[in-house]
Backbone as CSV, one residue per row, in Angstrom:
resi,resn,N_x,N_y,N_z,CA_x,CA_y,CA_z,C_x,C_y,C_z
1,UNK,0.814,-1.171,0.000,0.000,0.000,0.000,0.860,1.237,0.000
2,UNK,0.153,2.393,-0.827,1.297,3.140,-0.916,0.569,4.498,0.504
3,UNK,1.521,5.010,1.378,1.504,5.892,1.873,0.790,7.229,1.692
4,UNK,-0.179,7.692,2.611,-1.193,8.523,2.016,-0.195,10.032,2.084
5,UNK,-1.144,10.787,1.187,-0.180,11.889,0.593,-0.702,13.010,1.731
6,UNK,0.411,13.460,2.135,0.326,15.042,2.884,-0.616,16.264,2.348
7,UNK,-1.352,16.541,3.084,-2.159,18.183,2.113,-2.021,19.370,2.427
8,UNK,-1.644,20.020,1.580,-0.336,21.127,1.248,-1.800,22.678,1.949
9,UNK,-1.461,22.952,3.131,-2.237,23.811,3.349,-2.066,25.227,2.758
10,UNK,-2.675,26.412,2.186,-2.692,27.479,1.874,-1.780,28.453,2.531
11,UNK,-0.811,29.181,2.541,0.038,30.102,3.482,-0.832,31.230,3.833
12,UNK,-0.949,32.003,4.651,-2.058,33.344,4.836,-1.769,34.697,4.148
13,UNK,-0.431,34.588,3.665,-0.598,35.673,2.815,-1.450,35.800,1.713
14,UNK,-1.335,34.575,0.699,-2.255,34.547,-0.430,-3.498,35.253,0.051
15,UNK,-4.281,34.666,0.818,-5.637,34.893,1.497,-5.906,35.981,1.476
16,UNK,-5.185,36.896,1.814,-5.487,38.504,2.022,-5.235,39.246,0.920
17,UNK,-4.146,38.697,0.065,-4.339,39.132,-1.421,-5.364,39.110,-2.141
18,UNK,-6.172,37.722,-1.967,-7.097,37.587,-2.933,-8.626,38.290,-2.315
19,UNK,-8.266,38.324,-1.489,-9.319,39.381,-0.147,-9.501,40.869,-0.771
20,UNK,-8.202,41.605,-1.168,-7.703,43.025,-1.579,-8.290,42.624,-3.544
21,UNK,-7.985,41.801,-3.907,-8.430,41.261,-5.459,-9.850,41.568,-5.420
22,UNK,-10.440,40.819,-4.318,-11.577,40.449,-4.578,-12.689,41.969,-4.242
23,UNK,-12.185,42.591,-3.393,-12.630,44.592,-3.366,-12.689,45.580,-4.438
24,UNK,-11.637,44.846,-5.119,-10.857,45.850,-6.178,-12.096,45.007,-7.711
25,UNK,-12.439,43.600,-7.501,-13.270,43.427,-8.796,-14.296,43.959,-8.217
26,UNK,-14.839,43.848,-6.905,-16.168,44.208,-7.002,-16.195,45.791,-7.012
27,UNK,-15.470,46.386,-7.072,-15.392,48.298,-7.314,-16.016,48.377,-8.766
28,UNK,-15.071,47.465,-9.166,-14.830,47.940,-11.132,-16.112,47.107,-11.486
29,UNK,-16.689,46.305,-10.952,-18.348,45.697,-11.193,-19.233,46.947,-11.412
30,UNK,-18.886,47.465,-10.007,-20.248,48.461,-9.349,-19.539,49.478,-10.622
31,UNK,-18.670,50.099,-10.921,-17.994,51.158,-11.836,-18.581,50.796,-13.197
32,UNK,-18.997,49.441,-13.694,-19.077,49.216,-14.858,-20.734,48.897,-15.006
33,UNK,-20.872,48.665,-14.053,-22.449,48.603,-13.909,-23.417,50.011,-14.111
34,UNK,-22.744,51.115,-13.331,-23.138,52.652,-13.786,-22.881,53.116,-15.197
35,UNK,-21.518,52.386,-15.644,-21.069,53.165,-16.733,-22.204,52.682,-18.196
36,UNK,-22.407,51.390,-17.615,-22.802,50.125,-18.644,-24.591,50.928,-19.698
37,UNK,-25.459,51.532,-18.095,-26.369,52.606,-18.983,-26.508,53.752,-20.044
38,UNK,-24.777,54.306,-19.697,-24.806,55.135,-20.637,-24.372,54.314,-22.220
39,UNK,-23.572,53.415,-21.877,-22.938,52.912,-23.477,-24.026,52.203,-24.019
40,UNK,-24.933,51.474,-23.050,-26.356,51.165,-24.041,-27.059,52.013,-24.718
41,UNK,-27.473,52.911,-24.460,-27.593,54.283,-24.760,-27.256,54.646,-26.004
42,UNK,-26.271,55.012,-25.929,-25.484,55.578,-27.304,-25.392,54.620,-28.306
43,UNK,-25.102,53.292,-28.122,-24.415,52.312,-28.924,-25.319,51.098,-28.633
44,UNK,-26.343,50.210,-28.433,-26.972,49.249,-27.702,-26.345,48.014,-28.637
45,UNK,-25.904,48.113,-29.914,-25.769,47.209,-30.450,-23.913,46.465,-30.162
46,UNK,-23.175,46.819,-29.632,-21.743,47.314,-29.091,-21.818,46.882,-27.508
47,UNK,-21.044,45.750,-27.798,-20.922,45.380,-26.289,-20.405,44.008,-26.014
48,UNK,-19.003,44.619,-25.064,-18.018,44.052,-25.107,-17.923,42.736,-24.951
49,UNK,-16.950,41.834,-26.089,-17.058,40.307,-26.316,-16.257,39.654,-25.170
50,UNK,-15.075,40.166,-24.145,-14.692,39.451,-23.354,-15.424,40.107,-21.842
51,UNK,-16.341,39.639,-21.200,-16.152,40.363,-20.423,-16.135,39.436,-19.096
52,UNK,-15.722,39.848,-17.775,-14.939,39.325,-16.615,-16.228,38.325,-15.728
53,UNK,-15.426,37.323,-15.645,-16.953,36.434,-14.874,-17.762,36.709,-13.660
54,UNK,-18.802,36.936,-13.629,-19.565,37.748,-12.505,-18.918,36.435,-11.311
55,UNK,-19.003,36.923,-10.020,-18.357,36.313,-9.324,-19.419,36.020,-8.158
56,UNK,-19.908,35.395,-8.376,-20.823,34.224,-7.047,-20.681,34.503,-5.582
57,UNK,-21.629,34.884,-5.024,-21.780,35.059,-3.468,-21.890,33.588,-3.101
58,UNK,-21.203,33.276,-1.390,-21.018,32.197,-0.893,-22.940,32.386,-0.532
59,UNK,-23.446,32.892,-0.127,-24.788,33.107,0.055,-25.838,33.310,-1.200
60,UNK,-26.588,32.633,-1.919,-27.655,33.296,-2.581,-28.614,34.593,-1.845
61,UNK,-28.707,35.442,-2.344,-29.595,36.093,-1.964,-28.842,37.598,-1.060
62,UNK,-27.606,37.227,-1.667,-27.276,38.345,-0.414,-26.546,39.105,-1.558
63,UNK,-26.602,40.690,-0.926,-25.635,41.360,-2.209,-24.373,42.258,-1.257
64,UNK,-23.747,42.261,-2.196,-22.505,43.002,-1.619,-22.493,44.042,-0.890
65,UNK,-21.459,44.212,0.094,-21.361,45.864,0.859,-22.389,46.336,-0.021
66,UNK,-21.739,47.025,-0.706,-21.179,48.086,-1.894,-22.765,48.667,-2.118
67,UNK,-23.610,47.429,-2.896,-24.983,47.488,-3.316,-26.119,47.716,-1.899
68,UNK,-25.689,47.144,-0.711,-26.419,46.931,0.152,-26.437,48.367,0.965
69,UNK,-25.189,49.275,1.052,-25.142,50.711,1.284,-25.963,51.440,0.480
70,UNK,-25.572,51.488,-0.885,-26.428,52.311,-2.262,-27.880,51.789,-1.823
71,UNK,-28.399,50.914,-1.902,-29.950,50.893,-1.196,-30.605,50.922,0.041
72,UNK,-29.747,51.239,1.052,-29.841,51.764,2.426,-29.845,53.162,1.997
73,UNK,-28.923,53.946,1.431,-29.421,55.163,0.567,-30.094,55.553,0.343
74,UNK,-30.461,55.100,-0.937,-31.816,55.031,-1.642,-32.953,55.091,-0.527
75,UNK,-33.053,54.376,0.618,-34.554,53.793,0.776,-34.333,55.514,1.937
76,UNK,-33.556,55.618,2.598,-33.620,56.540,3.291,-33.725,57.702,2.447
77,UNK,-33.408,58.590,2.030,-33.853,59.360,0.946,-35.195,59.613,0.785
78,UNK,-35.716,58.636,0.428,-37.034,58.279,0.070,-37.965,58.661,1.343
79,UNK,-37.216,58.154,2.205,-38.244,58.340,3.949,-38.190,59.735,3.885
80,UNK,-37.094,60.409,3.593,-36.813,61.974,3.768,-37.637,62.508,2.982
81,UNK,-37.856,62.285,2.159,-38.770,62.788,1.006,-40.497,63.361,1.620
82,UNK,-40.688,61.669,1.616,-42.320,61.375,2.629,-42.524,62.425,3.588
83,UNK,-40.982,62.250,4.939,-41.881,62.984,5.275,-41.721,64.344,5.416
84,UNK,-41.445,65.092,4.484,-40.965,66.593,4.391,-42.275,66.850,3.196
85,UNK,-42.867,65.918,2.642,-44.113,66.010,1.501,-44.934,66.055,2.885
86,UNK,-45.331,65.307,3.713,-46.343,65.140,4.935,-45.894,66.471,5.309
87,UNK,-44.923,66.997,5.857,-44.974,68.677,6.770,-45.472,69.392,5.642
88,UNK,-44.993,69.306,4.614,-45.590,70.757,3.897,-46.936,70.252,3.725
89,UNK,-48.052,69.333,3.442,-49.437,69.500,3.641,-49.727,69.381,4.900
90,UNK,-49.193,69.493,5.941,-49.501,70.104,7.549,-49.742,71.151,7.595
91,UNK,-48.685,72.014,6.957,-48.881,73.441,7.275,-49.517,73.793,6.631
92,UNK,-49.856,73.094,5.030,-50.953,74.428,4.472,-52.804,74.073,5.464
93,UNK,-52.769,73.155,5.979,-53.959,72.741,6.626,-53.756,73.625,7.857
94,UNK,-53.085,73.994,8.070,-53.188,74.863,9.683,-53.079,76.070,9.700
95,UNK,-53.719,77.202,8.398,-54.077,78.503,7.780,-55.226,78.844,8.965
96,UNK,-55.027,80.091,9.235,-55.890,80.822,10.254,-57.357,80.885,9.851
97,UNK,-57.972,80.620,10.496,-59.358,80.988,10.488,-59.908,82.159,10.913
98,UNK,-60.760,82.944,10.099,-61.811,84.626,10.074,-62.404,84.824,10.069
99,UNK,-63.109,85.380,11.301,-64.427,85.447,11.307,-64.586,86.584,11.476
100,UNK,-66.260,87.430,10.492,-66.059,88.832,10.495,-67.746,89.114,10.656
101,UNK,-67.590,90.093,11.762,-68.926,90.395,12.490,-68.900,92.072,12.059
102,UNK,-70.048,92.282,11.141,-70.493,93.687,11.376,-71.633,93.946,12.186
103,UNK,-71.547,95.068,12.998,-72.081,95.762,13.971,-72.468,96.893,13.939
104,UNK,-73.305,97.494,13.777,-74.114,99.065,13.383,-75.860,98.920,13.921
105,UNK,-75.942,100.188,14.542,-77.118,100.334,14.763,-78.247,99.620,15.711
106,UNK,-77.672,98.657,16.748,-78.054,97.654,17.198,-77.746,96.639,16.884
107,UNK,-77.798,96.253,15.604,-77.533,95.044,15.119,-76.325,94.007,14.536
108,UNK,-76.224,92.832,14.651,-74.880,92.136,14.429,-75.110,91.201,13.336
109,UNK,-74.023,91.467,12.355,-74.600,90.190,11.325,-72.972,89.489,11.539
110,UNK,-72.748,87.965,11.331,-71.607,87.529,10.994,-71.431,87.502,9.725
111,UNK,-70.468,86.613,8.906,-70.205,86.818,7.886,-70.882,85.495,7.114
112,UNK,-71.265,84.472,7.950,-71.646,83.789,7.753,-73.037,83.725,7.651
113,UNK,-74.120,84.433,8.269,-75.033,84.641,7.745,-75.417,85.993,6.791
114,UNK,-74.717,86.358,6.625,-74.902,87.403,4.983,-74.325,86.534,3.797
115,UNK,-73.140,85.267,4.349,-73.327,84.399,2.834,-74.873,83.665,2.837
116,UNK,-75.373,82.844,4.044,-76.241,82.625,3.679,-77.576,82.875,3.082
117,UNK,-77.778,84.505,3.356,-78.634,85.069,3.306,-78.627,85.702,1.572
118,UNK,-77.398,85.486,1.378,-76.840,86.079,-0.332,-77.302,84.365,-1.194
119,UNK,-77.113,83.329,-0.422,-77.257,82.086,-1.016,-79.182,81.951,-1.377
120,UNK,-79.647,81.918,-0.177,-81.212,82.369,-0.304,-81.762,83.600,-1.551
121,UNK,-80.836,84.701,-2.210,-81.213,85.180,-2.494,-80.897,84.611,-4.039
122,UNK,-79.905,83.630,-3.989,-79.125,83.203,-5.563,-80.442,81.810,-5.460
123,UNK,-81.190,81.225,-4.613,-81.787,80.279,-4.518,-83.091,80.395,-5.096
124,UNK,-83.973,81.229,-4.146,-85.303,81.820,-4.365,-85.915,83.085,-5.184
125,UNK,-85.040,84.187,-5.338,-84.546,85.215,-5.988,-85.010,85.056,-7.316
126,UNK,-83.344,84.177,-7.686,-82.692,84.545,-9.111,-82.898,82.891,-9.719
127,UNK,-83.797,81.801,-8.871,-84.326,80.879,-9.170,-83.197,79.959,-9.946
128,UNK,-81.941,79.816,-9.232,-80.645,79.243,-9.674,-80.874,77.658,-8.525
129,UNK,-79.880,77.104,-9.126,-79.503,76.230,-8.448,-78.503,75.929,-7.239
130,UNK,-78.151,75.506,-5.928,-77.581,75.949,-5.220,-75.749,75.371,-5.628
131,UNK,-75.811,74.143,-6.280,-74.422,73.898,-6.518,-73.855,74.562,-7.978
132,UNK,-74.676,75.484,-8.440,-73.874,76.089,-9.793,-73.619,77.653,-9.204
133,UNK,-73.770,77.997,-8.211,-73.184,79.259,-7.431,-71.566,78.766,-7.046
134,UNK,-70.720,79.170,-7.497,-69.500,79.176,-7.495,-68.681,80.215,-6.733
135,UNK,-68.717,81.421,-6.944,-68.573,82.651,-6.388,-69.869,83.848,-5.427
136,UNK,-69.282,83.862,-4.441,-70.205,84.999,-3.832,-69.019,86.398,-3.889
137,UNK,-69.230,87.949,-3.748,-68.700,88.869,-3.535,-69.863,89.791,-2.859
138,UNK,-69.722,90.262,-1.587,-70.438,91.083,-1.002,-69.881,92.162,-0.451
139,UNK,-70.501,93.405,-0.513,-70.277,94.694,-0.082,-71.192,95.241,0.669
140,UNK,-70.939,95.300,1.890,-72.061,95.863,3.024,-71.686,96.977,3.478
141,UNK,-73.094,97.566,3.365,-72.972,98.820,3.225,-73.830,99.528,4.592
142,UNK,-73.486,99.518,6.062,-74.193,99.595,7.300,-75.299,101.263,7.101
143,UNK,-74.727,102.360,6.136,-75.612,103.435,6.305,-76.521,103.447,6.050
144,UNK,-76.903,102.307,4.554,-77.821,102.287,4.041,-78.487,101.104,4.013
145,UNK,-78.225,99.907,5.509,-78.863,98.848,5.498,-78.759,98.063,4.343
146,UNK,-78.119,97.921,3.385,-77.484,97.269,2.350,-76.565,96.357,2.142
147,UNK,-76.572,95.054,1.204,-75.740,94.093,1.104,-75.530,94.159,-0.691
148,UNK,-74.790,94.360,-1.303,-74.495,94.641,-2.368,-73.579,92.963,-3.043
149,UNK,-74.214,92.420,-3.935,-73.538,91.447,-4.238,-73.451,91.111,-5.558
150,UNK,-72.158,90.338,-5.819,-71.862,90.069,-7.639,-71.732,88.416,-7.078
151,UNK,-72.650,87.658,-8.144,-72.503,86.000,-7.781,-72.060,85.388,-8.994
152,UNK,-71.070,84.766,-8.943,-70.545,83.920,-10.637,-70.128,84.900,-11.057
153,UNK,-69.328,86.177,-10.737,-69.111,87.503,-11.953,-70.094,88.158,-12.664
154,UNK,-71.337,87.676,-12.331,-72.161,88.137,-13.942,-73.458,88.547,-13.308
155,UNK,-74.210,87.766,-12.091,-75.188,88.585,-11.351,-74.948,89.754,-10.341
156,UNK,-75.887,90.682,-10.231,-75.330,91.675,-9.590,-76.904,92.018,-8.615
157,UNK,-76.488,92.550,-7.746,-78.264,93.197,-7.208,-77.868,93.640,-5.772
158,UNK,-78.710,93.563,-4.933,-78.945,93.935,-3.743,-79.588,93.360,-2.269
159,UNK,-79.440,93.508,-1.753,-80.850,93.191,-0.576,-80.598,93.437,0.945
160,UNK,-81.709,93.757,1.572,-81.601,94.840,2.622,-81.302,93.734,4.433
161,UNK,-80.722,94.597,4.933,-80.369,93.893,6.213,-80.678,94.283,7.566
């Protein structure tokens, strides 16, 4: 029987070489992977006959540093985005509210019942419909017990308060 053969273990330098190799392909991957959109682009039919063998993760499913930073990126970004879109429709929702009371002669109207009272008059009046009133404009006028109004731009009239 012949004597079993010795197995020639790896020295540790190699190891760390191919460690520093193996950084340096996956740079020029990620480098050629960006570059690779623009030359489709210009040229789609052009594209290079030797090119370097993609190199296999000991894991399926897992991707490199490199890619796994760039979409930790990406996704944060994105959160930043959300929620700086969410504050700015905060603030336009939290615009002051006005309320406007005229007062003359005894009497108090708000502003809210001289629209309504302008709506009654675009209703029963001017024999309109209440959802094709689009615009109200009123001008009250306390000397002369007067509400002066233009409705839609185009009606115009009066009525007393």
């Amino acid at each position: 029987m012949a004597a079993p053969k010795k197995k020639v273990e790896p020295a540790v330098e190699p190891a760390v070489k191919t460690e520093t190799v193996a950084k340096a392909e996956t740079v020029a991957k990620t480098e050629k992977a960006e570059a690779a959109p623009k030359a489709e682009t210009a040229a789609p039919a052009e594209q290079p006959a030797a090119e370097a063998p993609k190199k296999e993760h000991k894991r399926p499913g897992r991707k490199p540093k490199a890619e796994k930073a760039a979409d930790v990126k990406a996704e944060a970004a994105k959160k930043i985005a959300e929620k700086k879109a969410t504050v700015r429709k905060t603030t336009k929702k939290a615009d002051q509210k006005a309320m406007v009371h005229i007062q003359f002669s005894g009497k108090s109207y708000s502003q809210e019942e001289l629209v309504k009272m302008a709506q009654d008059v675009w209703k029963y009046d001017l024999k309109q419909k209440v959802r094709e009133l689009a615009t109200i404009d009123l001008y009250v006028k306390p000397e002369e017990n007067m509400v002066y109004y233009v409705m839609n731009q185009e009606f115009t009239g009066s009525f007393y308060i």
